[in-house]
Structures are given as C-alpha cells and as structure tokens.
The first five atom37 places (N, CA, C, CB, O) and aatype in JSON, in Angstrom:
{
  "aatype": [20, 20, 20, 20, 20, 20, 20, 20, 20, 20, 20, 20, 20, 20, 20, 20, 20, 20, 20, 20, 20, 20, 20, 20, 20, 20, 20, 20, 20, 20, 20, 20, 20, 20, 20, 20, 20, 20, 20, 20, 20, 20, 20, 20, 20, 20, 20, 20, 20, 20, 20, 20, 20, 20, 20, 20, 20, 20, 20, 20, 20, 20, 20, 20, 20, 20, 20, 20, 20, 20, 20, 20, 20, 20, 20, 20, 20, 20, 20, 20, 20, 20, 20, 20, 20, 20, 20, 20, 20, 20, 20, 20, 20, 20, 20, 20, 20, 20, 20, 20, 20, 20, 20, 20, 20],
  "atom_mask": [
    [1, 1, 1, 1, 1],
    [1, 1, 1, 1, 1],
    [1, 1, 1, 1, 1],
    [1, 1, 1, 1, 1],
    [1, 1, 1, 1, 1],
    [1, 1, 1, 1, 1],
    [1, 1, 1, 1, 1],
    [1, 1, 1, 1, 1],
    [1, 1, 1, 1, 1],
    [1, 1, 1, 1, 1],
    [1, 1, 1, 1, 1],
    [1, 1, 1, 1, 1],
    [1, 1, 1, 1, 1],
    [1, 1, 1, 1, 1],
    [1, 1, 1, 1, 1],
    [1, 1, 1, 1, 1],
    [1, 1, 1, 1, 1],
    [1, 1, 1, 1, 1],
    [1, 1, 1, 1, 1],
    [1, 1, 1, 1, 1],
    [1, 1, 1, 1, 1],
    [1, 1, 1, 1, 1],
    [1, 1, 1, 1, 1],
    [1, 1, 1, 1, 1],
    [1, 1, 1, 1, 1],
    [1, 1, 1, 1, 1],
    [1, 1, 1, 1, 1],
    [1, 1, 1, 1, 1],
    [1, 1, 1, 1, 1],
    [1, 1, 1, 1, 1],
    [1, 1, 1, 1, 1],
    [1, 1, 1, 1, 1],
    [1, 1, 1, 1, 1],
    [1, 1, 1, 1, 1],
    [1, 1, 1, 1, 1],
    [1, 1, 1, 1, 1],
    [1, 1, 1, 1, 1],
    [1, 1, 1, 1, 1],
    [1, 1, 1, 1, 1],
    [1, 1, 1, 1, 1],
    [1, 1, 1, 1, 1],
    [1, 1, 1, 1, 1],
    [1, 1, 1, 1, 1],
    [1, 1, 1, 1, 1],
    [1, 1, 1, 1, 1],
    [1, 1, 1, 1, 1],
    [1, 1, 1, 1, 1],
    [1, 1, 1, 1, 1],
    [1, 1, 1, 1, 1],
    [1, 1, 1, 1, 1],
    [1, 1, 1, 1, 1],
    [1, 1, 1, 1, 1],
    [1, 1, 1, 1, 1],
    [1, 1, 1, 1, 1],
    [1, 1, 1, 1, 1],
    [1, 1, 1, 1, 1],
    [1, 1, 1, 1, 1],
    [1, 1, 1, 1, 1],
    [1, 1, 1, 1, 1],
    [1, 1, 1, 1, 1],
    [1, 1, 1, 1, 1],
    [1, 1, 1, 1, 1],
    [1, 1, 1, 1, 1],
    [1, 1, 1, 1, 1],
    [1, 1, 1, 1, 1],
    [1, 1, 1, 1, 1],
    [1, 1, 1, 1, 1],
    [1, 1, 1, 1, 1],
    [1, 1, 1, 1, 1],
    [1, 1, 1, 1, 1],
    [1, 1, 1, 1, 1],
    [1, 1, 1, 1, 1],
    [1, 1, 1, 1, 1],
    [1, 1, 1, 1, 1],
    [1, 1, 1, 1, 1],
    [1, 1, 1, 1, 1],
    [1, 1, 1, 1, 1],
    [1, 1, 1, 1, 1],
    [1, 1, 1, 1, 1],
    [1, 1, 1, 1, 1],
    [1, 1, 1, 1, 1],
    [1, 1, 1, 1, 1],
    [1, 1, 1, 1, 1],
    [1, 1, 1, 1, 1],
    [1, 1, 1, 1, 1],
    [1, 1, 1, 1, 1],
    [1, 1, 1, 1, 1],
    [1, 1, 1, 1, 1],
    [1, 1, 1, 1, 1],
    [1, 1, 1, 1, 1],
    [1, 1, 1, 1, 1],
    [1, 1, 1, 1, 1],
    [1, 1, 1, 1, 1],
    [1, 1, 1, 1, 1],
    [1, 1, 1, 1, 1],
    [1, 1, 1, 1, 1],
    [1, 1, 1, 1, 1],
    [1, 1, 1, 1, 1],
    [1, 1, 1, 1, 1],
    [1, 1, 1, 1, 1],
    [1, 1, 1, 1, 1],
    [1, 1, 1, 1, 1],
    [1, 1, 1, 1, 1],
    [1, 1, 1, 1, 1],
    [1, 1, 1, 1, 1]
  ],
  "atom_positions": [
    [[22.78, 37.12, 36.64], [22.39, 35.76, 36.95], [23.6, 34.86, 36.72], [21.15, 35.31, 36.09], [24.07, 34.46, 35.66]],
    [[23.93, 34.68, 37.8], [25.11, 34.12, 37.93], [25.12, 32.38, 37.68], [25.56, 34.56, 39.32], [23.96, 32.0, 37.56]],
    [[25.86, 31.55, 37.6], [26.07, 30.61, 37.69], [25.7, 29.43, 39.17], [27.15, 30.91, 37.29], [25.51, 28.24, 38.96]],
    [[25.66, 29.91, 40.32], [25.59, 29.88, 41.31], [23.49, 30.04, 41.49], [26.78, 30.97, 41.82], [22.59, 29.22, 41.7]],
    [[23.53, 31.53, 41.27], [21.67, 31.39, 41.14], [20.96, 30.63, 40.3], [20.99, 32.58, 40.75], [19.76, 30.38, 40.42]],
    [[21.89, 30.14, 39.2], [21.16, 28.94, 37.78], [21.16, 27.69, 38.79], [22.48, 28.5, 35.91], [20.05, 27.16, 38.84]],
    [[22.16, 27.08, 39.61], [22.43, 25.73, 40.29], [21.38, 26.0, 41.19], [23.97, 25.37, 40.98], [20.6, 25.08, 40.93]],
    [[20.75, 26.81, 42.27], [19.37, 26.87, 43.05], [18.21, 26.74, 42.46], [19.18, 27.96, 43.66], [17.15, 26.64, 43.08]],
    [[18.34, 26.74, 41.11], [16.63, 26.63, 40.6], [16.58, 25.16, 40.99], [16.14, 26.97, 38.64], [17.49, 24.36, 41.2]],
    [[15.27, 25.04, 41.02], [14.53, 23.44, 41.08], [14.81, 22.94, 39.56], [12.54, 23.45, 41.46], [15.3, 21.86, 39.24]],
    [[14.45, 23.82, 38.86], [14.23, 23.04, 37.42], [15.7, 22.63, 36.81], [13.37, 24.12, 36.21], [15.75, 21.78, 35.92]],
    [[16.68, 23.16, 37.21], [18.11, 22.45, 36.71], [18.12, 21.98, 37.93], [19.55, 23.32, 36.16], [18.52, 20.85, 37.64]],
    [[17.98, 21.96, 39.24], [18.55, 20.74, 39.97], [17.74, 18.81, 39.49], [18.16, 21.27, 41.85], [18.05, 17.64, 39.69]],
    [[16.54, 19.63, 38.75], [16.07, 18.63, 38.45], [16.14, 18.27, 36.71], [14.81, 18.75, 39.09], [15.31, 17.43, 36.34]],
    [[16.89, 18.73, 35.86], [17.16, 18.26, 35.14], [18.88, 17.7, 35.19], [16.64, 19.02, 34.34], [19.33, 16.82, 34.46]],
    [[19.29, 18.11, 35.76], [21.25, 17.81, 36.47], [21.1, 16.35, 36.8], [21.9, 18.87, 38.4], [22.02, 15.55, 36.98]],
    [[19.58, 16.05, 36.85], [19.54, 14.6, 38.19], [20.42, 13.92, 37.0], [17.49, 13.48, 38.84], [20.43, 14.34, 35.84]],
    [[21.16, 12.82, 37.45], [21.59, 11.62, 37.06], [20.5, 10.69, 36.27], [22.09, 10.99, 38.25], [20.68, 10.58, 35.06]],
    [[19.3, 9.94, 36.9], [18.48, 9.76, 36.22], [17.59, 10.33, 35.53], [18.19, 9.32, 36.57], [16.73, 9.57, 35.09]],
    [[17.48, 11.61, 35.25], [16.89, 12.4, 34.08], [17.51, 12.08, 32.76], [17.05, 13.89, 34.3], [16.88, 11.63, 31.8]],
    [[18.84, 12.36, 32.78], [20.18, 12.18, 32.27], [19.99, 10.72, 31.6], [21.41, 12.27, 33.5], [20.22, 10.66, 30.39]],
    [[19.65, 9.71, 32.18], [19.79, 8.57, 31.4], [18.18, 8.3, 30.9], [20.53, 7.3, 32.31], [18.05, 7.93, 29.73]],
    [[17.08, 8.45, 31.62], [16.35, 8.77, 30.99], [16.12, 9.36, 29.32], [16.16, 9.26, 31.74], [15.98, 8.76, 28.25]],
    [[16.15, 10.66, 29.63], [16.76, 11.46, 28.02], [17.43, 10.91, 27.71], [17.41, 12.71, 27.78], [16.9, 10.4, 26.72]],
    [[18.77, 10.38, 27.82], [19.4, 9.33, 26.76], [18.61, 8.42, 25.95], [20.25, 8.45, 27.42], [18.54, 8.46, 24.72]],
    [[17.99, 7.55, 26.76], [17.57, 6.12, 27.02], [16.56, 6.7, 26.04], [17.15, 5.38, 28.68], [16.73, 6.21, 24.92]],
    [[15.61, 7.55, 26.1], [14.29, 7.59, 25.25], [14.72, 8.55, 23.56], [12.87, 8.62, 26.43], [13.93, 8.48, 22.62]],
    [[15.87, 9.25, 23.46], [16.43, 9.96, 22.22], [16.78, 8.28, 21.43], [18.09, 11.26, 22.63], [16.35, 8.12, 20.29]],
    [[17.4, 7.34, 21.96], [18.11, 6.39, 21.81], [17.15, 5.4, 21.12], [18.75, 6.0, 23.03], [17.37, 4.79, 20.07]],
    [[15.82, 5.35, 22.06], [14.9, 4.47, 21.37], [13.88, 5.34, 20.42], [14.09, 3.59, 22.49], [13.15, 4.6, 19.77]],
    [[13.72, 6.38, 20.26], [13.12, 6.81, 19.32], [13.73, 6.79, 17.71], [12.87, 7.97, 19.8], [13.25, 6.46, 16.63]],
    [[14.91, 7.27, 18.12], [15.33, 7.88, 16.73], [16.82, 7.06, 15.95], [15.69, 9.68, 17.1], [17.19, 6.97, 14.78]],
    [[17.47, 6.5, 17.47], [18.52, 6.04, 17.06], [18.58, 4.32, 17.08], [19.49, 6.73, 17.86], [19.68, 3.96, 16.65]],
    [[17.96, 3.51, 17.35], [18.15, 2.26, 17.43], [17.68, 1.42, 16.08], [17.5, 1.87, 18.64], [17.26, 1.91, 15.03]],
    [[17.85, 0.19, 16.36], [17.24, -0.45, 14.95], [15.82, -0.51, 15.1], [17.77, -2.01, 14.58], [15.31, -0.31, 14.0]],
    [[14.94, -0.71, 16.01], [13.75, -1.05, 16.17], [12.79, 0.89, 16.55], [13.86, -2.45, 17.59], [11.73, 1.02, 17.15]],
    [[13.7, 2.12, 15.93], [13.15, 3.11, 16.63], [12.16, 3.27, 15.74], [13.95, 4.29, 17.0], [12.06, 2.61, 14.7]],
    [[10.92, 4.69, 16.34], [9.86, 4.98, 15.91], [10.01, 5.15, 14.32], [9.4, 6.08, 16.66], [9.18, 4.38, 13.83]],
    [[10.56, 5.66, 13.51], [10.92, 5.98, 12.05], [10.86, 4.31, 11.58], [12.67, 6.92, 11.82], [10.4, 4.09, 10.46]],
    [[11.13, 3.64, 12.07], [11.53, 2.6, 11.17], [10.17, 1.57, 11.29], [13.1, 1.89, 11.67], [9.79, 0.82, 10.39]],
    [[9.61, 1.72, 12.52], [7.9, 1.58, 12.97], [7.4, 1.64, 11.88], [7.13, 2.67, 13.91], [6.92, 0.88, 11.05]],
    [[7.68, 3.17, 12.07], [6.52, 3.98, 10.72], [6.76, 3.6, 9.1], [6.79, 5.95, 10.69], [5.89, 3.52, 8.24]],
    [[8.17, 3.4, 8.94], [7.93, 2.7, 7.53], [7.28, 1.36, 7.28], [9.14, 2.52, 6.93], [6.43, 1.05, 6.45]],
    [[7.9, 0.64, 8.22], [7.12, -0.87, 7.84], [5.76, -0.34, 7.84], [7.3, -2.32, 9.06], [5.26, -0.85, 6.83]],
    [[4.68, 0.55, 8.51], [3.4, 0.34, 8.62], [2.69, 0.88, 7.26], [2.92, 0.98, 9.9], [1.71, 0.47, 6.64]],
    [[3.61, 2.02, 7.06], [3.35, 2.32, 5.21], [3.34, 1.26, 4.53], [4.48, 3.15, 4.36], [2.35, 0.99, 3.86]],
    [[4.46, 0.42, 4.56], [4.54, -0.74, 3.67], [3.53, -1.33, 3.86], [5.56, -1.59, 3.77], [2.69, -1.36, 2.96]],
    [[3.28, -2.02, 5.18], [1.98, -2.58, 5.12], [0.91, -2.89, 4.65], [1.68, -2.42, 5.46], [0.29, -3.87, 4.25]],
    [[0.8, -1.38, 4.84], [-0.55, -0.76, 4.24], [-0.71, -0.97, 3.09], [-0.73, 0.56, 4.28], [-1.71, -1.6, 2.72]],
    [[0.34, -0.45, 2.09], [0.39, -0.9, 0.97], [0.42, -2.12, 0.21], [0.99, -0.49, 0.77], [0.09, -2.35, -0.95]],
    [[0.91, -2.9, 1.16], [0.42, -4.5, 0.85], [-0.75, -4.98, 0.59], [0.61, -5.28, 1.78], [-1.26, -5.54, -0.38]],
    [[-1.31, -4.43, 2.35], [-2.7, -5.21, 1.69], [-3.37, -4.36, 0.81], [-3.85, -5.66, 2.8], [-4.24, -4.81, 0.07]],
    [[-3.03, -3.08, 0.81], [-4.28, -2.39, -0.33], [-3.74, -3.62, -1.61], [-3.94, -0.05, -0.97], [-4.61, -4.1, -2.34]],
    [[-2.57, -3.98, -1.76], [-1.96, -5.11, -3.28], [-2.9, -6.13, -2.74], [0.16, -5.86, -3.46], [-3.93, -6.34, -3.39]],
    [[-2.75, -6.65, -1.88], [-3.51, -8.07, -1.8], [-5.26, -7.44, -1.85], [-3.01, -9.12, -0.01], [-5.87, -8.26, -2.53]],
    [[-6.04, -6.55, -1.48], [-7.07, -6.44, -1.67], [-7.34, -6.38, -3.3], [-7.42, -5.46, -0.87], [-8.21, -7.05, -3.85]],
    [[-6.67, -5.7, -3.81], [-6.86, -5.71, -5.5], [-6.82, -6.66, -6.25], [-6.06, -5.1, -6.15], [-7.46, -6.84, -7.29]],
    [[-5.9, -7.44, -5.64], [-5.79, -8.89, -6.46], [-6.98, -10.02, -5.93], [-4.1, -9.63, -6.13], [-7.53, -10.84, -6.66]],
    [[-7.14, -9.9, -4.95], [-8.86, -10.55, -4.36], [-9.89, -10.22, -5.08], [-9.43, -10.04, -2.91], [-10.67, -11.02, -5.6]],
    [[-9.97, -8.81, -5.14], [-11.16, -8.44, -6.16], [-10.91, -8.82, -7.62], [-11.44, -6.87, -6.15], [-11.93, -8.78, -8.3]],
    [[-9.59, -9.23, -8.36], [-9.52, -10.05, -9.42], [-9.65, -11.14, -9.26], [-8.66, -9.99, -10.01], [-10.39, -11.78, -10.01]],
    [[-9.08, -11.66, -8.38], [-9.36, -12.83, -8.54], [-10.83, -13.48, -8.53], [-8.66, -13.28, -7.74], [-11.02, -14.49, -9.22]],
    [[-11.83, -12.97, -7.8], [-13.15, -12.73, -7.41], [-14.36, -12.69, -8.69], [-13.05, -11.34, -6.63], [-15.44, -13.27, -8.83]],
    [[-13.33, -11.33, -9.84], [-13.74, -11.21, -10.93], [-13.63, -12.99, -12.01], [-12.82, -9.85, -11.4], [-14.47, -13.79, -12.42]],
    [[-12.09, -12.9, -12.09], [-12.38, -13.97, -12.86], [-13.01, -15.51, -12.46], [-11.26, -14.09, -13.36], [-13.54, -16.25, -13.3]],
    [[-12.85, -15.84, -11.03], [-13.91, -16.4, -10.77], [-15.68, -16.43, -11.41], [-13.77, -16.05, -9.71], [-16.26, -17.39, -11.92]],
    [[-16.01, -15.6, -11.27], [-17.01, -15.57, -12.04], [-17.36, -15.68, -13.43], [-17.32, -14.84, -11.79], [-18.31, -16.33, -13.88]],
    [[-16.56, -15.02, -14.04], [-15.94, -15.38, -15.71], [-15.74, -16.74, -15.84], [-14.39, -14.7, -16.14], [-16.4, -17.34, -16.69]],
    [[-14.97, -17.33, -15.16], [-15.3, -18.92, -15.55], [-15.92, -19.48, -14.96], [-14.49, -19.78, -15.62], [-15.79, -20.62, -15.39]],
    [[-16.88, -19.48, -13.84], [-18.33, -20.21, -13.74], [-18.76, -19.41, -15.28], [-19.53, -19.73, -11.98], [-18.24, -20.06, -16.19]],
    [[-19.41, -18.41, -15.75], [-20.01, -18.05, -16.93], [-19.56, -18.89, -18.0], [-19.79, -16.7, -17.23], [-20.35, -19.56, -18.65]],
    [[-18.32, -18.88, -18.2], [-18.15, -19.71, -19.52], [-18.06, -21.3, -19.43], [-16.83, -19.24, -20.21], [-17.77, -22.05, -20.35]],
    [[-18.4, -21.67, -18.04], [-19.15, -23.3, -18.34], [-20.1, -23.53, -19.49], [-20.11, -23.77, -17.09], [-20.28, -24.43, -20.32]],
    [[-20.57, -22.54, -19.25], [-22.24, -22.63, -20.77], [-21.02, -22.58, -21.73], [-23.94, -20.68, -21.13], [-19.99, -21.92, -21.91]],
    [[-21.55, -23.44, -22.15], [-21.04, -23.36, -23.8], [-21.66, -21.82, -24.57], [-21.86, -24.98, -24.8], [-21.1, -20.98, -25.27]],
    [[-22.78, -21.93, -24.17], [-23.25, -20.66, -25.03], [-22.62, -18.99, -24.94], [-24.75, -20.55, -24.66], [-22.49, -18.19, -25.86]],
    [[-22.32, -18.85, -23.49], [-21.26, -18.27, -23.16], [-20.02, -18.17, -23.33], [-21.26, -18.34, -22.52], [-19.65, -17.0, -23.39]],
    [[-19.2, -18.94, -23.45], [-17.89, -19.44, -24.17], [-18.0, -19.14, -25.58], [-17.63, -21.0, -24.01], [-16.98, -18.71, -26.13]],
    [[-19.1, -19.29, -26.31], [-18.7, -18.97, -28.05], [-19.08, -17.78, -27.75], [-19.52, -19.74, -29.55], [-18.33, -17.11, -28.46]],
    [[-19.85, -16.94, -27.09], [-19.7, -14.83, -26.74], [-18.31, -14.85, -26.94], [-20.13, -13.92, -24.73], [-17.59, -14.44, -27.85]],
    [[-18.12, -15.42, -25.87], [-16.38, -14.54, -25.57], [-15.5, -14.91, -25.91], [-15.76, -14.35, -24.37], [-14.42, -14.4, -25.61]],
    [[-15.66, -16.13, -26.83], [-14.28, -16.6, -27.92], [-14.46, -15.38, -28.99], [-14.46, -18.5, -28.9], [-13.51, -14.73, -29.41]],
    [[-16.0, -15.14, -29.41], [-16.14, -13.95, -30.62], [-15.49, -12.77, -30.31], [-17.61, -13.48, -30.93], [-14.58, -12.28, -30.97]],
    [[-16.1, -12.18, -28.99], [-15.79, -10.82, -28.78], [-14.25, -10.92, -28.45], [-16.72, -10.13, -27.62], [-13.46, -10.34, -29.19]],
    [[-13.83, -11.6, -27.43], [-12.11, -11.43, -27.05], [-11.15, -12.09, -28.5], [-11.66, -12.64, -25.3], [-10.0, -11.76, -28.8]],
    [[-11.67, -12.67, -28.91], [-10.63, -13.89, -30.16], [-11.43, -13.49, -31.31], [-10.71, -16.06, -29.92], [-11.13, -14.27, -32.21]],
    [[-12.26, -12.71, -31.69], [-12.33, -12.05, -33.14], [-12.6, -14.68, -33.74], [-9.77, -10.46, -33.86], [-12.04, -15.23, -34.69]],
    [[-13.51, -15.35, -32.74], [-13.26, -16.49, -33.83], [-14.73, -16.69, -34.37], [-12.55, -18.03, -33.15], [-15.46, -16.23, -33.5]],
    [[-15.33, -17.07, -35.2], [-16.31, -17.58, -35.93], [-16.8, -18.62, -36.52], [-16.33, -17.17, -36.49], [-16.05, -19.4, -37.1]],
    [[-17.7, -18.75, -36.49], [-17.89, -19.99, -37.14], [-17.71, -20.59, -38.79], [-19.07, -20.13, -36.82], [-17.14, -19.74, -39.48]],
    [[-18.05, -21.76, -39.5], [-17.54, -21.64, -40.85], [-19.18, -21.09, -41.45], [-16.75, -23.34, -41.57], [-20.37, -21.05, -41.16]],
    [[-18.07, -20.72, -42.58], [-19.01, -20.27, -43.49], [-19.75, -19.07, -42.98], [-19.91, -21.32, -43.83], [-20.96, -19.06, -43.19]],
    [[-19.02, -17.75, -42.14], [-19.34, -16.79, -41.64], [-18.42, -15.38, -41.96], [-19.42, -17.21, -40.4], [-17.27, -15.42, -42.39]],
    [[-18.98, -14.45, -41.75], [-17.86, -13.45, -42.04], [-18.03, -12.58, -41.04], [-17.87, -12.73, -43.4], [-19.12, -12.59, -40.46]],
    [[-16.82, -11.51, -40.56], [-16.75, -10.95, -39.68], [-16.55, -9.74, -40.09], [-16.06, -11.39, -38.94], [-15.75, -9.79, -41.02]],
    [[-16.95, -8.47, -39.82], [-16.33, -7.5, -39.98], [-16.08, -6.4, -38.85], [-16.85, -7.12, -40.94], [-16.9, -6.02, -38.02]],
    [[-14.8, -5.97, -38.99], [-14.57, -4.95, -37.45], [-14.56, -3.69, -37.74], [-13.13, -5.09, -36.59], [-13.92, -3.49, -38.77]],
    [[-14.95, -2.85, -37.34], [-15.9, -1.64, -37.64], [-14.85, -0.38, -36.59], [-17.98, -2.02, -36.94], [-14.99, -0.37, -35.37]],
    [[-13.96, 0.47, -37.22], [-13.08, 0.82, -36.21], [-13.58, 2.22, -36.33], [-11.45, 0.5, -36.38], [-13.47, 2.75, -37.44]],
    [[-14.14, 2.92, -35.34], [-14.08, 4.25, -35.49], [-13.4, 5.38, -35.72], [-14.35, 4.45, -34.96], [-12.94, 5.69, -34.62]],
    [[-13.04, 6.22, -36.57], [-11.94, 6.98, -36.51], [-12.15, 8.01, -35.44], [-11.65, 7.54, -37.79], [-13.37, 8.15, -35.34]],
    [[-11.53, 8.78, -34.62], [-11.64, 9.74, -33.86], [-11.16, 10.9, -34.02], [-11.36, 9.46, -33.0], [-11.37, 11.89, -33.32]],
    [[-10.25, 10.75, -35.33], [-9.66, 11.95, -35.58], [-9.94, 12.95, -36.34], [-8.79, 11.79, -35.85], [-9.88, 12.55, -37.5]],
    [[-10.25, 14.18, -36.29], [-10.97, 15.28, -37.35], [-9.66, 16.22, -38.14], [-12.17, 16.53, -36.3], [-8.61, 16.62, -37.63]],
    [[-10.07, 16.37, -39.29], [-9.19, 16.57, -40.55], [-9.51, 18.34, -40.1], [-9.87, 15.72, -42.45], [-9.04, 19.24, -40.78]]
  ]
}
C-alpha cells in the first residue's frame, strides 16, 4: 500500500481538505487552548457551585439567627439565654455547673 493508493481513498482526500485542516485547528484551539476554552468553563462552574452552596449556608444562618432575635424580644427569653450562653444570674442566687467526666480510670 503504497503512497499513491493512500492519496485515492475518499477518507484522506477528505481529511487533506484545506478546510478540514482549519476546522481541526480552529476547534483543538477553542477547546483546549484559548483563554475562554472548555477547561477553564469547567472550573469557573465548580467554583460556582461552590459559591452558592457558601451563600446557601450562610442564608440558612442567617435565617437561624433571625429567629433567635425575634425570641429574645421577650424579656423572658433573653434572661434563658443570658443564663444558659453567659453562665449570668440573678442576685442573691447561686449557680452550679455540673461537668461530666467521660473518662474511665
């Protein structure tokens, strides 16, 4: 198979074309090699993603403490969670904190 019978096939006269040729350039060029190619697509969309999963998390905090302070409008609510978070009390009270040990001898 000579050189001569390779140039009669259809399929190299039709990859030889000139515009095949720039074609395949033209599309290696925008995939892989340019600033805007597919790879670089694909990272920003990771990033993305990962953004908003950040901004969804911080919505659902923020969401949380929203509600925490409508609750501690009540005053009665507010002295809960000054006790439990701030260990504070009132006078003439005593506190005691009760720590479990977990560790076995």
């Amino acid at each position: 198979m000579g050189l001569k019978s390779l140039k009669k096939k259809p399929i190299f006269k039709f990859m030889t074309n000139i515009y095949v040729i720039i074609l395949t350039g033209f599309v290696i060029w925008m995939l892989f090699l340019d600033e805007n190619s597919y790879l670089t697509h694909r990272e920003f969309n990771k990033e993305i993603k990962e953004l908003e999963t950040w901004i969804e998390y911080h919505k659902e905090k923020i969401a949380r403490d929203k509600k925490i302070i409508e609750k501690l409008k009540d005053s009665l609510e507010l002295e809960r969670y000054a006790r439990e978070n701030y260990l504070m009390k009132k006078e003439n009270e005593d506190i005691y904190i009760i720590e479990f040990d977990t560790i076995k001898d």
